[in-house]
C-alpha positions as a Python dict, from the first residue, in 0.01 Angstrom:
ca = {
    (1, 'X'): (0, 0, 0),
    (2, 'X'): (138, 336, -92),
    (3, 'X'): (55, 614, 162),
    (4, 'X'): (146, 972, 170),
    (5, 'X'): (138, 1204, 485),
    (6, 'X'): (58, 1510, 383),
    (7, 'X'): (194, 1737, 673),
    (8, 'X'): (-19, 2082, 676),
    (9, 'X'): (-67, 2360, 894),
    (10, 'X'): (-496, 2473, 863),
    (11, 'X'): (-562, 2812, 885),
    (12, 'X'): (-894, 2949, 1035),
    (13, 'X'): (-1082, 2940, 685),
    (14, 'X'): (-1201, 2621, 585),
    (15, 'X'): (-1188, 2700, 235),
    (16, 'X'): (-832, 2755, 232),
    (17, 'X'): (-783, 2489, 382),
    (18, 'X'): (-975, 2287, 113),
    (19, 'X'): (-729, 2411, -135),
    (20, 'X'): (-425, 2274, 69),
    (21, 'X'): (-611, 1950, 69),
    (22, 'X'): (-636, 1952, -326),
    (23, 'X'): (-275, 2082, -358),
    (24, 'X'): (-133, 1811, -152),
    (25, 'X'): (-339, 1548, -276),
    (26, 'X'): (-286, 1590, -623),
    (27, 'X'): (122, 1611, -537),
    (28, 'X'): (49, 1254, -348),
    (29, 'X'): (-141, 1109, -589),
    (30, 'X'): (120, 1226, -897),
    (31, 'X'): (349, 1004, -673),
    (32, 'X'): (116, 707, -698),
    (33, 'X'): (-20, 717, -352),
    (34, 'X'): (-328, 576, -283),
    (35, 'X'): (-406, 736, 40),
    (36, 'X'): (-387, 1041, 159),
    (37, 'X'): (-330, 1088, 548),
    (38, 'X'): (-410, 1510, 617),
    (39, 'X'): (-381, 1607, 1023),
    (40, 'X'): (-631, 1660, 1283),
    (41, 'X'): (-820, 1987, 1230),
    (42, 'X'): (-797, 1959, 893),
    (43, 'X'): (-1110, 2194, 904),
    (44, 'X'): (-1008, 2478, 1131),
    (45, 'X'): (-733, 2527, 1333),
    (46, 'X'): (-760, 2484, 1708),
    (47, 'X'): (-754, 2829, 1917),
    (48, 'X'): (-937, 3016, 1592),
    (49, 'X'): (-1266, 3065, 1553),
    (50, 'X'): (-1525, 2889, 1767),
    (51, 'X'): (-1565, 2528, 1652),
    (52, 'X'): (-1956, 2544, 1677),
    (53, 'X'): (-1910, 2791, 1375),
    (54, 'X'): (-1732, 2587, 1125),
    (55, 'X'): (-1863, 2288, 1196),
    (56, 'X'): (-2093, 2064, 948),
    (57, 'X'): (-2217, 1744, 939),
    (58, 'X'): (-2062, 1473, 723),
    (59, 'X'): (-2288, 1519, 392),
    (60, 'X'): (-2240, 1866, 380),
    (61, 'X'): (-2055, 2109, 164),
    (62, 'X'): (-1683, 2092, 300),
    (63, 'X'): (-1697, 1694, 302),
    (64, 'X'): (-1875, 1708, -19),
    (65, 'X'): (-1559, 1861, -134),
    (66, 'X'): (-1277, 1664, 0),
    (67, 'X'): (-1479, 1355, -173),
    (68, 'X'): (-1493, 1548, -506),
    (69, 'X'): (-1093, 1613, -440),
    (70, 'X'): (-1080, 1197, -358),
    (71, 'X'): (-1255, 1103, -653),
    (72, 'X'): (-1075, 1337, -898),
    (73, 'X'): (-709, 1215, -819),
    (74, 'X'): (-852, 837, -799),
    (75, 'X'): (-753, 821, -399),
    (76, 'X'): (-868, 771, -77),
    (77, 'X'): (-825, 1118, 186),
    (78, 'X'): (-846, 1101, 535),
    (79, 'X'): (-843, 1427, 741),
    (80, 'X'): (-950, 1592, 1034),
    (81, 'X'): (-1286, 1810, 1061),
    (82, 'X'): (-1566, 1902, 1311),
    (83, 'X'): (-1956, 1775, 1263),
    (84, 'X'): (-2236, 1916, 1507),
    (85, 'X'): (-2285, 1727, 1846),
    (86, 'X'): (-2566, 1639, 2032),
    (87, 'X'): (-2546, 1896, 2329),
    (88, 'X'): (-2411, 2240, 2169),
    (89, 'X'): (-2040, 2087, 2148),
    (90, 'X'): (-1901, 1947, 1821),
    (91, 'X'): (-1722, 1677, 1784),
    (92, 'X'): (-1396, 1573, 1644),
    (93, 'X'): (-1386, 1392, 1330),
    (94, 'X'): (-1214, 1187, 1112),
    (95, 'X'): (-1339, 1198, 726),
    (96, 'X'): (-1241, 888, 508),
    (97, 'X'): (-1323, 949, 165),
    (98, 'X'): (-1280, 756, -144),
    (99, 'X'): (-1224, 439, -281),
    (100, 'X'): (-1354, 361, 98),
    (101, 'X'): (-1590, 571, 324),
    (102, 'X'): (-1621, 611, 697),
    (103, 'X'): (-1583, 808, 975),
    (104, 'X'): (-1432, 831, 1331),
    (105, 'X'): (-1550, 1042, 1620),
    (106, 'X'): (-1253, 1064, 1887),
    (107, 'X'): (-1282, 907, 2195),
    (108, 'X'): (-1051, 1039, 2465),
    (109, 'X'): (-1052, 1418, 2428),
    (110, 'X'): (-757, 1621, 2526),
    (111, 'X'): (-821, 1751, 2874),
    (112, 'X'): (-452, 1779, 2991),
    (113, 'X'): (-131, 2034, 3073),
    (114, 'X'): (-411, 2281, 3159),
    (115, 'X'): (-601, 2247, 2801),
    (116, 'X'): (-992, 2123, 2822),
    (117, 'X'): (-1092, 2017, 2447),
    (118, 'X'): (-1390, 1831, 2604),
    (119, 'X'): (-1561, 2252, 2683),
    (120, 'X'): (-1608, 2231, 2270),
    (121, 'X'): (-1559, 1872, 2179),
    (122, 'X'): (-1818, 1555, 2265),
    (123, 'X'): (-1635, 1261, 2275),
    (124, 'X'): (-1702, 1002, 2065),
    (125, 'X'): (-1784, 623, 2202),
    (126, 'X'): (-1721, 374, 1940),
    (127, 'X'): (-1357, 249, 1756),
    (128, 'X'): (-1361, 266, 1362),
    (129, 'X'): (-1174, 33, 1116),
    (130, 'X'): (-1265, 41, 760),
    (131, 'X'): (-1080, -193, 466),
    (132, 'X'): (-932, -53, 186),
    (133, 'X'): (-829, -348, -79),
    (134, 'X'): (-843, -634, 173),
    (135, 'X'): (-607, -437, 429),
    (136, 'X'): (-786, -360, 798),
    (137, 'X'): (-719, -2, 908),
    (138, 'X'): (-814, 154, 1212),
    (139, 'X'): (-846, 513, 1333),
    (140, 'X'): (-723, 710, 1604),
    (141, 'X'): (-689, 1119, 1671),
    (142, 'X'): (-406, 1286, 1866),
    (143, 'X'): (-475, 1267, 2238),
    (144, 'X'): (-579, 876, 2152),
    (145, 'X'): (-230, 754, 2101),
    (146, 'X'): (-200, 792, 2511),
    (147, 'X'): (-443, 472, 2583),
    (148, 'X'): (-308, 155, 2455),
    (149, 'X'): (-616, -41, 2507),
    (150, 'X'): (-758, 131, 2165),
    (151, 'X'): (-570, 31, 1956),
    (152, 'X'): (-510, -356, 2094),
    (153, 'X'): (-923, -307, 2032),
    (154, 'X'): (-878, -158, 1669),
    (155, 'X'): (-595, -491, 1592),
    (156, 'X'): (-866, -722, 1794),
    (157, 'X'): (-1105, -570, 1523),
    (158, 'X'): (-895, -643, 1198),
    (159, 'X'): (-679, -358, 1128),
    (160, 'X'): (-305, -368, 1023),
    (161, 'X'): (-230, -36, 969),
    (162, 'X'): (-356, 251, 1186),
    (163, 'X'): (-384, 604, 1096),
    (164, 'X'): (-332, 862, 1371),
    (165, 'X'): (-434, 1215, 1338),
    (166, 'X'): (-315, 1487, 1504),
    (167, 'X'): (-275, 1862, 1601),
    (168, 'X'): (-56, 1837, 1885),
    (169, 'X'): (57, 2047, 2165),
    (170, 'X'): (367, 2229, 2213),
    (171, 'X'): (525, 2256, 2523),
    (172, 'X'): (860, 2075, 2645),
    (173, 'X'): (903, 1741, 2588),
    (174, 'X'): (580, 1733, 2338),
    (175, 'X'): (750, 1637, 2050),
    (176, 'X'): (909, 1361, 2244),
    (177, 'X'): (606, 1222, 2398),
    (178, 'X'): (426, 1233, 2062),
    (179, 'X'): (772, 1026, 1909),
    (180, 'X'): (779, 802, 2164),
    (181, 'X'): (414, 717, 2203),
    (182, 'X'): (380, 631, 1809),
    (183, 'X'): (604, 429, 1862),
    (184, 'X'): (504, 250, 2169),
    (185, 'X'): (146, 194, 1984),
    (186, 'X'): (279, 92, 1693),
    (187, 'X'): (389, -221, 1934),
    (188, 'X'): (151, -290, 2111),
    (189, 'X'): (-97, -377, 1854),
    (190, 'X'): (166, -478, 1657),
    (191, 'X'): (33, -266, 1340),
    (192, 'X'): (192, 22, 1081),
    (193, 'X'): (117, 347, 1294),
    (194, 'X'): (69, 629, 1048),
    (195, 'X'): (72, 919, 1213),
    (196, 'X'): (-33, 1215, 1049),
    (197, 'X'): (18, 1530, 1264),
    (198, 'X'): (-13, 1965, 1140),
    (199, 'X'): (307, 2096, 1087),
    (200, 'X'): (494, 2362, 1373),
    (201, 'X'): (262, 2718, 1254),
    (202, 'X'): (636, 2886, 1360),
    (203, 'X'): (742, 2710, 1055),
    (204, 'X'): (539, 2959, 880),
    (205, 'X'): (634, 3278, 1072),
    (206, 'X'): (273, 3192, 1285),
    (207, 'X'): (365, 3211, 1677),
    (208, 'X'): (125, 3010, 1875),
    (209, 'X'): (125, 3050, 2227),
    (210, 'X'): (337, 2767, 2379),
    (211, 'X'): (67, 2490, 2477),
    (212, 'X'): (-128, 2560, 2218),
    (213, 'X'): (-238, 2231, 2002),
    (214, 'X'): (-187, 2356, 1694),
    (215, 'X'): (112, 2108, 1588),
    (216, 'X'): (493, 2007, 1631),
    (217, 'X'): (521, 1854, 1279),
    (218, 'X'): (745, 1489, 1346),
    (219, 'X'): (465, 1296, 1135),
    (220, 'X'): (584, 933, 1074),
    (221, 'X'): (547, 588, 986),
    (222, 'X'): (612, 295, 1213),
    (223, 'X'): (665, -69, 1165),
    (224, 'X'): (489, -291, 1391),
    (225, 'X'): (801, -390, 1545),
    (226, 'X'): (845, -60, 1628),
    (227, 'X'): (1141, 68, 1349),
    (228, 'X'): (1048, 436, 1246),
    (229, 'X'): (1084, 392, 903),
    (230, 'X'): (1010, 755, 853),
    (231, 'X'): (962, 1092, 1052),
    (232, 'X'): (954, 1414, 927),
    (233, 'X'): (1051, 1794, 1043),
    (234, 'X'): (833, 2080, 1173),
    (235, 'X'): (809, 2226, 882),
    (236, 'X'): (494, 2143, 617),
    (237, 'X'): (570, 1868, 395),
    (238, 'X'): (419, 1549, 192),
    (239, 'X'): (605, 1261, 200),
    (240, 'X'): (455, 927, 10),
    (241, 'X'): (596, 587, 169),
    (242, 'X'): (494, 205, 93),
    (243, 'X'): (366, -36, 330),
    (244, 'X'): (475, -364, 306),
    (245, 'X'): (161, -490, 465),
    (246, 'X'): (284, -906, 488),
    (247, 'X'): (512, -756, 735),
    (248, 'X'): (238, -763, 1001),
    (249, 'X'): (165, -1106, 1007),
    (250, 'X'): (528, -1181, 1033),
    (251, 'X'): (589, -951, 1305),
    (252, 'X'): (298, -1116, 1558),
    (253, 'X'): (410, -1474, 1450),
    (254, 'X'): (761, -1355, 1600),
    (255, 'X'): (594, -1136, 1868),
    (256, 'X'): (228, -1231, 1943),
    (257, 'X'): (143, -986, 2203),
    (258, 'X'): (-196, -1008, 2104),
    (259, 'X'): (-199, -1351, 2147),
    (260, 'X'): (22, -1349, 2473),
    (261, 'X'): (-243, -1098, 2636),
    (262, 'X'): (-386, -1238, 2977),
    (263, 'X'): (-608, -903, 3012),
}
């Protein structure tokens, strides 16, 4: 399977954001990639406008056009936006469009280092894995890729590879954490972690408060024996990788973990 990460920084307008999505899938899909991983907050930035505002439900206009971009360049795009809630909140999702279709709400919502996502964000409740050309792959968001139980439940429930996407926060140590926890899950479930995060706004002469979860940038690709087989900079960038996919059944024959588990 050939993926690209397609490392962005949004902007408050979700139209311009749109055209970074076409720009970068196009580039991707020149390279022969056949999905297209965008960030978290694909949408909207975090710390812009108030979610509630920019948000729309999954058959409306702004997912209407990143299938239009899918179908064009003959690819499947998964990215970050926000659909209306149930109680006045919104909540964070995950838009697969494409050659497959589905959506992810996320679960554990980033309420940490003095940052409460869950004041604008209902959490979602259920894990998501969709198949794209026999291969099982499961979603996760940002703050996710803390609880290891989700994704030993997205490998219990087929998938190989899992995409993680991300907007995540600065701080000291962040970009660490986020290295070393891709990693970590990438183990665990013994799966490809592709981890698809927004690029450092800095990068882009945009200064963020620190804290602020508007990205790092270090986007990568793990094996499911943990090598990092790729990791990027801070800066924006699209990078297209293959997945040998046989490699995860070879991996949990030589370390079943999943099959090991007493819990």
């Amino acid at each position: 399977m050939r993926i690209a990460i397609a490392q962005i920084v949004s902007t408050e307008d979700p139209a311009g954001n749109l055209a970074q999505v076409e720009e970068q899938t196009a580039r991707a899909a020149d390279a022969g990639a056949e999905v297209v991983v965008f960030p978290e907050a694909t949408m909207c930035r975090f710390d812009g406008p108030p979610l509630s505002g920019v948000a729309e439900p999954l058959d409306g206009p702004w997912a209407g056009e990143v299938r239009a971009i899918a179908a064009q360049h003959g690819v499947t795009v998964v990215a970050g936006m926000f659909t209306p809630g149930d109680d006045g909140r919104v909540r964070n999702t995950l838009l697969v469009a494409g050659a497959a279709e589905a959506a992810y709400d996320k679960i554990h919502l980033f309420d940490a280092f003095g940052y409460r996502e869950s004041a604008s964000v209902e959490p979602g409740a259920a894990p998501a894995v969709f198949t794209l050309d026999g291969v099982g792959i499961g979603l996760a968001t940002c703050y996710d890729v803390r609880f290891p139980g989700l994704f030993t439940a997205l490998a219990d429930a087929g998938a190989q590879v899992v995409i993680v996407c991300a907007s995540w926060g600065s701080g000291p140590g962040k970009r660490e954490q986020w290295e070393l926890l891709t990693r970590a899950r990438a183990l665990d479930a013994t799966v490809f972690v592709v981890a698809s995060g927004q690029a450092d706004p800095r990068t882009i002469g945009r200064d963020d408060p620190v804290g602020s979860p508007t990205g790092v940038g270090a986007s990568g690709v793990i094996a499911p024996d943990g090598v990092e087989i790729a990791r990027l900079g801070a800066a924006p960038e699209t990078r297209v990788l293959d997945l040998d996919v046989a490699r995860v059944a070879e991996v949990r024959e030589r370390l079943p973990v999943l099959r090991n588990r007493r819990i």
